[in-house]
HTML snippet that shows the backbone in 3Dmol.js (N, CA, C, O; Angstrom):
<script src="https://3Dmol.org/build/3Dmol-min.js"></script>
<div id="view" style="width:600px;height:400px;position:relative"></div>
<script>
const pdb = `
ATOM      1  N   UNK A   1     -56.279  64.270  33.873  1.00  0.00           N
ATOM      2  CA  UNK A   1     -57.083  64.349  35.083  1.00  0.00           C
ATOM      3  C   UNK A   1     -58.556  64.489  34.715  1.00  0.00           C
ATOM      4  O   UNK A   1     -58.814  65.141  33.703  1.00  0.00           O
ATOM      5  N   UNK A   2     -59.771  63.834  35.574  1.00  0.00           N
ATOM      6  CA  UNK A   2     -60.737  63.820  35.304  1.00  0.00           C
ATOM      7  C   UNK A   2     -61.372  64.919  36.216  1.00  0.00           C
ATOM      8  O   UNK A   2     -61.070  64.852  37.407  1.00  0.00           O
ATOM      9  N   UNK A   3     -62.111  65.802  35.868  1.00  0.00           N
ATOM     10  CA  UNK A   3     -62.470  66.631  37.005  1.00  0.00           C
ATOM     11  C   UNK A   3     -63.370  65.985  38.129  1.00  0.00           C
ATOM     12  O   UNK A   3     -63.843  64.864  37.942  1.00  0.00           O
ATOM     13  N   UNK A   4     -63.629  66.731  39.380  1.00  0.00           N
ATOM     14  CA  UNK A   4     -64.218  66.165  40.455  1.00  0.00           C
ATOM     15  C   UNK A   4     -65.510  66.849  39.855  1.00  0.00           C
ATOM     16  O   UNK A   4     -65.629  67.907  39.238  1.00  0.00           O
ATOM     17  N   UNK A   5     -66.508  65.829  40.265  1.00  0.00           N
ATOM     18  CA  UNK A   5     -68.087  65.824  40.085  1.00  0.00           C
ATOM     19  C   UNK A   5     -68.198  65.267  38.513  1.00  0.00           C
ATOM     20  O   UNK A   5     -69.288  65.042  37.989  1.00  0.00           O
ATOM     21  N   UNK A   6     -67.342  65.140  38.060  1.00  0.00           N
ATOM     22  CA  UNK A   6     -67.506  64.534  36.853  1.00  0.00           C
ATOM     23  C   UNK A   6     -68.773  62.874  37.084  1.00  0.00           C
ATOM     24  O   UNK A   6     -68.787  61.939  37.884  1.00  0.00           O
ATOM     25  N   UNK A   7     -69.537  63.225  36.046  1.00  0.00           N
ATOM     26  CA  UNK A   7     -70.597  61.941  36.006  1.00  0.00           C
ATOM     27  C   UNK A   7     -70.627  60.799  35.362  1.00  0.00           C
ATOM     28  O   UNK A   7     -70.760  59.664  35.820  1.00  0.00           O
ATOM     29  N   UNK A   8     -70.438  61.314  33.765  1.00  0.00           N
ATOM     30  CA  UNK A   8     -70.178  60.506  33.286  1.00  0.00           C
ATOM     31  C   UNK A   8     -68.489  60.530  32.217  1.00  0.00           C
ATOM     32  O   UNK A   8     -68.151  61.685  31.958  1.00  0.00           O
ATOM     33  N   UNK A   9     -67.747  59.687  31.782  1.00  0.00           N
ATOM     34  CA  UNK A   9     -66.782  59.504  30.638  1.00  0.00           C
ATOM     35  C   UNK A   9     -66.916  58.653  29.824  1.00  0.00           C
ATOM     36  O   UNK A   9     -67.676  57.707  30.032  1.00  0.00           O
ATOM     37  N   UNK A  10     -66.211  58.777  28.699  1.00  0.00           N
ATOM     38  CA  UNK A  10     -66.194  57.286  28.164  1.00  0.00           C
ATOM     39  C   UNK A  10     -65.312  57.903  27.109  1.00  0.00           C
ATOM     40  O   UNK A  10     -65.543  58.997  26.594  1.00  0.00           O
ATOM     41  N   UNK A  11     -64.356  57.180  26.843  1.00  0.00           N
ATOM     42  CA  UNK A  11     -63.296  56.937  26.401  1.00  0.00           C
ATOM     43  C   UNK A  11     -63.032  55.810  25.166  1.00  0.00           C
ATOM     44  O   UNK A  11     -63.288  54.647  25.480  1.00  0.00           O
ATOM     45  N   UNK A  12     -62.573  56.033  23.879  1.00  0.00           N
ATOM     46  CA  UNK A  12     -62.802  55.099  22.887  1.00  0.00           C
ATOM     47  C   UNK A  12     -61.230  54.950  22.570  1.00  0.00           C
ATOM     48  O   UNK A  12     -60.415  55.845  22.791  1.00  0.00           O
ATOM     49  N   UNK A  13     -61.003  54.029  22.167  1.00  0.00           N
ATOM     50  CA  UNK A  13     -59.204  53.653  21.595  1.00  0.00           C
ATOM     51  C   UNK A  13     -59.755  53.294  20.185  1.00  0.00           C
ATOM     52  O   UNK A  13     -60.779  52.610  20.186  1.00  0.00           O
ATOM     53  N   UNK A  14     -59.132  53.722  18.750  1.00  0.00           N
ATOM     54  CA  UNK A  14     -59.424  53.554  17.819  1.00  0.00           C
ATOM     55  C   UNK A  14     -57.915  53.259  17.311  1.00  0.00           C
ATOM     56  O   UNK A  14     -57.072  54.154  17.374  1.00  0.00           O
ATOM     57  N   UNK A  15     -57.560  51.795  16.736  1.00  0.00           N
ATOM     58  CA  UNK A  15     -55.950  52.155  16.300  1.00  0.00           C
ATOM     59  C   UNK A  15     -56.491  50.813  15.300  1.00  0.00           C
ATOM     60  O   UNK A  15     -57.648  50.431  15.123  1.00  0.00           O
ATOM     61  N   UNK A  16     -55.187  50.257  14.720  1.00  0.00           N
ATOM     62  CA  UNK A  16     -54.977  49.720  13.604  1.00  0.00           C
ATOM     63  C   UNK A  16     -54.209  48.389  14.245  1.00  0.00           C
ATOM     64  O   UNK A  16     -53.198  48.614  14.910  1.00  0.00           O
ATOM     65  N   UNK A  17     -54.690  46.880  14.054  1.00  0.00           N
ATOM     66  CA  UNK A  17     -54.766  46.431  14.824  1.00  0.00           C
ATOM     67  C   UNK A  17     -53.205  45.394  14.951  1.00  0.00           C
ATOM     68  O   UNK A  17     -52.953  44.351  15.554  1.00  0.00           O
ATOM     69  N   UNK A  18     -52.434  46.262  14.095  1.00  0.00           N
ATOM     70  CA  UNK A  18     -51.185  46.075  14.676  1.00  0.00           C
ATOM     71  C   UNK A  18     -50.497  46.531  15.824  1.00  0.00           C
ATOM     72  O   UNK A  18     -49.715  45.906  16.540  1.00  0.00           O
ATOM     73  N   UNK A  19     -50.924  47.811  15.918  1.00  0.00           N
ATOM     74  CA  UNK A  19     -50.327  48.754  17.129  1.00  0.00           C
ATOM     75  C   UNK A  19     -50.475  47.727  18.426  1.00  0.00           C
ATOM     76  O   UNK A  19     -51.163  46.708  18.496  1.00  0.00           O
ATOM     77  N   UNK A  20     -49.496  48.399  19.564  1.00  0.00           N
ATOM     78  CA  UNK A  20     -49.682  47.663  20.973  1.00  0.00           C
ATOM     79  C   UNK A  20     -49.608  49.202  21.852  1.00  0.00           C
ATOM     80  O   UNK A  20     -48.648  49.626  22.495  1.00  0.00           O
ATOM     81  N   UNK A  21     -50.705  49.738  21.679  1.00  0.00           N
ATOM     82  CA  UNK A  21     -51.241  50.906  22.532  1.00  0.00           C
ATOM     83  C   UNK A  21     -52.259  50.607  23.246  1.00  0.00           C
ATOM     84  O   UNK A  21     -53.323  50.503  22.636  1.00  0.00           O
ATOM     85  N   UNK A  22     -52.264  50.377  24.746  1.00  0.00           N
ATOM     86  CA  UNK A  22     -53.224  50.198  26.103  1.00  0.00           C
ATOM     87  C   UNK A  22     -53.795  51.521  26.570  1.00  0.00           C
ATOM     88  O   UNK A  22     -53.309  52.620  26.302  1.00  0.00           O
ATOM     89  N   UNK A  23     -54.646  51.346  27.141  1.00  0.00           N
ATOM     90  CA  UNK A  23     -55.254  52.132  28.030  1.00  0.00           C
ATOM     91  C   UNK A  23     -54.433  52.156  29.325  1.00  0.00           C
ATOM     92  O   UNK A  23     -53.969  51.033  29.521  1.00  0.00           O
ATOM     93  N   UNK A  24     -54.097  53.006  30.252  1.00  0.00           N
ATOM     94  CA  UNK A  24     -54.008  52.663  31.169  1.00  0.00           C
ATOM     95  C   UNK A  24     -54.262  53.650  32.116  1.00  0.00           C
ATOM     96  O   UNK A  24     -53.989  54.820  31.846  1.00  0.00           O
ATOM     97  N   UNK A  25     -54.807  53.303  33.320  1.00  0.00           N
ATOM     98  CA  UNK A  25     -55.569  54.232  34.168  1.00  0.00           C
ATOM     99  C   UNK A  25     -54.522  54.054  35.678  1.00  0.00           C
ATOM    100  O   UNK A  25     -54.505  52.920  36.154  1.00  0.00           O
ATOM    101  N   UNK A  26     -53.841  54.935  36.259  1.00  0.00           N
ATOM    102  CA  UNK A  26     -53.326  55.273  37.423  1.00  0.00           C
ATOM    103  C   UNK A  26     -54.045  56.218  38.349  1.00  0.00           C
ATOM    104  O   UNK A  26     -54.431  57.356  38.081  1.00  0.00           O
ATOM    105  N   UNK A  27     -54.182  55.448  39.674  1.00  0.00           N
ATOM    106  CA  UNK A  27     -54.983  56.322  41.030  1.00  0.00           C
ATOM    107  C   UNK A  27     -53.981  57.234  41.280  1.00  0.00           C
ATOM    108  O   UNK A  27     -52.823  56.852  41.112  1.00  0.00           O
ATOM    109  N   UNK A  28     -54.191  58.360  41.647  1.00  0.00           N
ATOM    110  CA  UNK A  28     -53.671  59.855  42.400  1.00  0.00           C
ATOM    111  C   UNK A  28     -52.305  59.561  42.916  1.00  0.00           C
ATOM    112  O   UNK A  28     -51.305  60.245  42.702  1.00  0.00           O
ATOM    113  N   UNK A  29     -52.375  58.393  43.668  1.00  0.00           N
ATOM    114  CA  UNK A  29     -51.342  58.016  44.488  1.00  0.00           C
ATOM    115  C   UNK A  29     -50.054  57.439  43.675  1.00  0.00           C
ATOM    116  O   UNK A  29     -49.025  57.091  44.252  1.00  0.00           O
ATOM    117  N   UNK A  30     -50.226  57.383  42.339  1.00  0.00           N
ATOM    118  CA  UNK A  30     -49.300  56.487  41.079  1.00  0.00           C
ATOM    119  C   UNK A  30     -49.287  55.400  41.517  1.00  0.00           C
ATOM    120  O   UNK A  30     -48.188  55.020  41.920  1.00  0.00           O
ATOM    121  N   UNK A  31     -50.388  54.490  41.629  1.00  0.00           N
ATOM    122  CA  UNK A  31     -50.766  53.238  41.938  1.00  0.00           C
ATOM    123  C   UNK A  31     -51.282  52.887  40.472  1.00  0.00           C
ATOM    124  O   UNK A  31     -51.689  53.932  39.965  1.00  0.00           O
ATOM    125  N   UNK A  32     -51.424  51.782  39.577  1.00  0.00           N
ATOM    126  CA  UNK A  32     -52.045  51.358  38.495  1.00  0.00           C
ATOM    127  C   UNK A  32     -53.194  50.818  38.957  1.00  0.00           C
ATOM    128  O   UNK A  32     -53.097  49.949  39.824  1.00  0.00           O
ATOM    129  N   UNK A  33     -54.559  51.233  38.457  1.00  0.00           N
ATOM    130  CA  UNK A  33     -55.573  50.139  38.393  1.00  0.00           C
ATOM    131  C   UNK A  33     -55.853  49.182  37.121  1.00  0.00           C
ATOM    132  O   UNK A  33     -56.490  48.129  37.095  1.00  0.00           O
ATOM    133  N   UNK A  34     -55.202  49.845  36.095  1.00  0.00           N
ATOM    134  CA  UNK A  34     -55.479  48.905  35.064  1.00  0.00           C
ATOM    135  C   UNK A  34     -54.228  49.442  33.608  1.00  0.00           C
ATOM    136  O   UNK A  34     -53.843  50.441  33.001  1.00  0.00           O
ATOM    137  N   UNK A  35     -54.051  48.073  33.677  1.00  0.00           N
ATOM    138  CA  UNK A  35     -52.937  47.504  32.636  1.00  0.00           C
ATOM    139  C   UNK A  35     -51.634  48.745  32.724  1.00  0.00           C
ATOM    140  O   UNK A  35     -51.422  49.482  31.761  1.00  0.00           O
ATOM    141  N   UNK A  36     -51.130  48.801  33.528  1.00  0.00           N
ATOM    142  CA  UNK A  36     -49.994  49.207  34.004  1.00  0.00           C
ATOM    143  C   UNK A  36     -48.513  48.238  34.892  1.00  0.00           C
ATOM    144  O   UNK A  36     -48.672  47.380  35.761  1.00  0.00           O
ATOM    145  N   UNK A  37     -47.468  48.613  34.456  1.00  0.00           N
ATOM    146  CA  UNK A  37     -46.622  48.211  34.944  1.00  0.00           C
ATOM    147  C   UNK A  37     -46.350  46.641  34.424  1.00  0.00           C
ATOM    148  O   UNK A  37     -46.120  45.686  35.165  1.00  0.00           O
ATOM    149  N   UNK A  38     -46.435  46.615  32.943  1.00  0.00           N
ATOM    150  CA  UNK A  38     -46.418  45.306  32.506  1.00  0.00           C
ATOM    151  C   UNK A  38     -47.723  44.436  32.326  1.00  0.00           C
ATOM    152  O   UNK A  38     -47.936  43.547  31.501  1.00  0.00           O
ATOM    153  N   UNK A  39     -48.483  44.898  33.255  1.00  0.00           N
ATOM    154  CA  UNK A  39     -50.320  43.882  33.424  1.00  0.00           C
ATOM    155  C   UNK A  39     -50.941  44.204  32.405  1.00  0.00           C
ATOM    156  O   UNK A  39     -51.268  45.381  32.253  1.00  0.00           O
ATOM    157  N   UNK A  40     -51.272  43.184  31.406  1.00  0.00           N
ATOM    158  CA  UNK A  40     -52.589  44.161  30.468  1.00  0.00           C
ATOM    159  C   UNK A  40     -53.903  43.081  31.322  1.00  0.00           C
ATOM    160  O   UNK A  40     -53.738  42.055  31.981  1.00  0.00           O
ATOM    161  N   UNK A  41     -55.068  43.757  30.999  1.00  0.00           N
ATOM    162  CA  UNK A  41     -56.292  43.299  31.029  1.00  0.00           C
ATOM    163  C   UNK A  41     -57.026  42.958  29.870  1.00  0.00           C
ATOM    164  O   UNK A  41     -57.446  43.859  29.144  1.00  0.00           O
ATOM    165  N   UNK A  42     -57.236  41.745  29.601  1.00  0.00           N
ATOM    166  CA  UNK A  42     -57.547  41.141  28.415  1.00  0.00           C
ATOM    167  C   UNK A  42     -59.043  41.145  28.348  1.00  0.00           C
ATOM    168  O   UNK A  42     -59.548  40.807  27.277  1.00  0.00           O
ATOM    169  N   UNK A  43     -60.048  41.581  29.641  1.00  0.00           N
ATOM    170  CA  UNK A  43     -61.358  40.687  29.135  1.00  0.00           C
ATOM    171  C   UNK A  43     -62.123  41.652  29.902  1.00  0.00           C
ATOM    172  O   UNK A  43     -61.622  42.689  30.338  1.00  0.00           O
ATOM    173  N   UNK A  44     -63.481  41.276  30.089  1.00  0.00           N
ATOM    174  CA  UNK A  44     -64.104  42.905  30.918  1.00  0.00           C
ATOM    175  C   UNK A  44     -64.073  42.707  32.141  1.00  0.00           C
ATOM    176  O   UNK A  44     -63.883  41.613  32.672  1.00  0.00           O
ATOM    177  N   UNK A  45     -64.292  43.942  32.797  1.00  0.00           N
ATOM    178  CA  UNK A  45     -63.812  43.884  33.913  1.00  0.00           C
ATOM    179  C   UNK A  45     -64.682  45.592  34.340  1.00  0.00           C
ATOM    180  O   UNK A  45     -65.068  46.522  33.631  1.00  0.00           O
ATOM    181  N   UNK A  46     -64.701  45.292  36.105  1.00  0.00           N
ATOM    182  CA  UNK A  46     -65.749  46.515  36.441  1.00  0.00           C
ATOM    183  C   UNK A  46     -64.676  46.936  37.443  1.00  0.00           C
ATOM    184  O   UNK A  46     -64.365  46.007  38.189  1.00  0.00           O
ATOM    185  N   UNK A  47     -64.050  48.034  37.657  1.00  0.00           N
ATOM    186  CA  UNK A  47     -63.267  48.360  38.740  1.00  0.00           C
ATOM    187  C   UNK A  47     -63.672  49.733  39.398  1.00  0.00           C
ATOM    188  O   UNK A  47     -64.045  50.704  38.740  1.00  0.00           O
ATOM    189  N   UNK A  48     -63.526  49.699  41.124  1.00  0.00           N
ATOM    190  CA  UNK A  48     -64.678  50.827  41.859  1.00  0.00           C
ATOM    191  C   UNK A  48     -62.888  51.672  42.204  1.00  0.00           C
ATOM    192  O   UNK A  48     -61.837  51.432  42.800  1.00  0.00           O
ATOM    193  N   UNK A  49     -63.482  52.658  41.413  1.00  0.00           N
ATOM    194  CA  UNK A  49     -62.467  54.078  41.912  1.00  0.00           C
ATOM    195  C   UNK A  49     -63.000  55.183  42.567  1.00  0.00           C
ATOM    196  O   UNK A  49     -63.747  56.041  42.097  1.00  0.00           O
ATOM    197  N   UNK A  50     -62.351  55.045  44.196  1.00  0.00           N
ATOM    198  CA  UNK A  50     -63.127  56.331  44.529  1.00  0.00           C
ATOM    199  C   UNK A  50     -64.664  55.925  44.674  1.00  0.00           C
ATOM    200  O   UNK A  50     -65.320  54.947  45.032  1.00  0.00           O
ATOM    201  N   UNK A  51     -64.853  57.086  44.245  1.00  0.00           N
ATOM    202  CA  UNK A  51     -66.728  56.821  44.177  1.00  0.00           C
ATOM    203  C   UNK A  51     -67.149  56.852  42.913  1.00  0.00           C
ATOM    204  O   UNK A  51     -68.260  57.310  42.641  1.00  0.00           O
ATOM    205  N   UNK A  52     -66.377  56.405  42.042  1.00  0.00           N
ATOM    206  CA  UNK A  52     -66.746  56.095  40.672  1.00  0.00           C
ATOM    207  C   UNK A  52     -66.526  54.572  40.044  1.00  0.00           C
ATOM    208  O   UNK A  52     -65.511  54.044  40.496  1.00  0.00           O
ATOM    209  N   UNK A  53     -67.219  53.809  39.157  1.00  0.00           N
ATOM    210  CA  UNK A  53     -66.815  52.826  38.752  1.00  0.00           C
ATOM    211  C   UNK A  53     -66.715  52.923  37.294  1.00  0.00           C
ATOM    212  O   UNK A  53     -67.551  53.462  36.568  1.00  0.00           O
ATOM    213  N   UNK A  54     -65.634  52.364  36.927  1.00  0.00           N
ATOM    214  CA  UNK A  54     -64.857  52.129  35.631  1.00  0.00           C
ATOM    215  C   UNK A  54     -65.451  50.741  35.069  1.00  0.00           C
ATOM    216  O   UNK A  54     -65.583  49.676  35.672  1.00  0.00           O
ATOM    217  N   UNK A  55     -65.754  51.051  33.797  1.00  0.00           N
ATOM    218  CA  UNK A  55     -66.572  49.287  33.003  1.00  0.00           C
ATOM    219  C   UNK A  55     -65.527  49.496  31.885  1.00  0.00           C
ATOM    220  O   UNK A  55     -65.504  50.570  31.284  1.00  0.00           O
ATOM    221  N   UNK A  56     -64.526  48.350  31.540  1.00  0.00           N
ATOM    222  CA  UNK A  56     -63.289  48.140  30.681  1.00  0.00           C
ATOM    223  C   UNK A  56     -63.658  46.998  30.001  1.00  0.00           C
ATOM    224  O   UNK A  56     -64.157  46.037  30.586  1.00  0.00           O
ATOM    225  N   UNK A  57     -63.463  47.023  28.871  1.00  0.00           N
ATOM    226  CA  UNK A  57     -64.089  45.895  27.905  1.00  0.00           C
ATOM    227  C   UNK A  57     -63.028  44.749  27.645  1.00  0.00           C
ATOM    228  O   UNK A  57     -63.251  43.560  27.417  1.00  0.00           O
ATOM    229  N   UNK A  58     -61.881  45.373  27.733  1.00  0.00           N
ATOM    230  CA  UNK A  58     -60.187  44.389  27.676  1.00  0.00           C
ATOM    231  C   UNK A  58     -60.086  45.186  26.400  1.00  0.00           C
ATOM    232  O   UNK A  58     -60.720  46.077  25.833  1.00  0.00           O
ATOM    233  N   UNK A  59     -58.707  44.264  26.153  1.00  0.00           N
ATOM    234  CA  UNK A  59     -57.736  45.112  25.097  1.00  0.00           C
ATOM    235  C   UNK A  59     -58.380  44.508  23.738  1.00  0.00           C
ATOM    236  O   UNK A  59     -57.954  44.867  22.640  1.00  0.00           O
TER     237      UNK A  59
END
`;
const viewer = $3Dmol.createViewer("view");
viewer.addModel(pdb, "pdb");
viewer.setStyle({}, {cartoon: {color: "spectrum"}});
viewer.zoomTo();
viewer.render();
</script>
């Protein structure tokens, strides 16, 4: 969980480039916004959560 009033995050994935470990981000509601439920996101992408926006570079 990200706290409320939170401003900024950023989040780094560091693995070995065999692994198949995603990011994946689920809304409150267990809805997926990104690469969940089988979907990966391959390329960048800007997605508005809430009153925050997420900048995802792809996998």
């Amino acid at each position: 969980d990200i706290p409320i009033n939170t401003t900024r995050v950023s989040v780094t994935q560091i693995s070995s480039g065999n692994d198949r470990y995603y990011l994946a981000v689920k809304h409150i509601n267990g809805t997926y916004v990104l690469n969940g439920m089988h979907s990966l996101q391959l390329y960048n992408v800007k997605i508005r959560i809430g009153g925050a926006t997420l900048f995802y570079t792809g996998s």
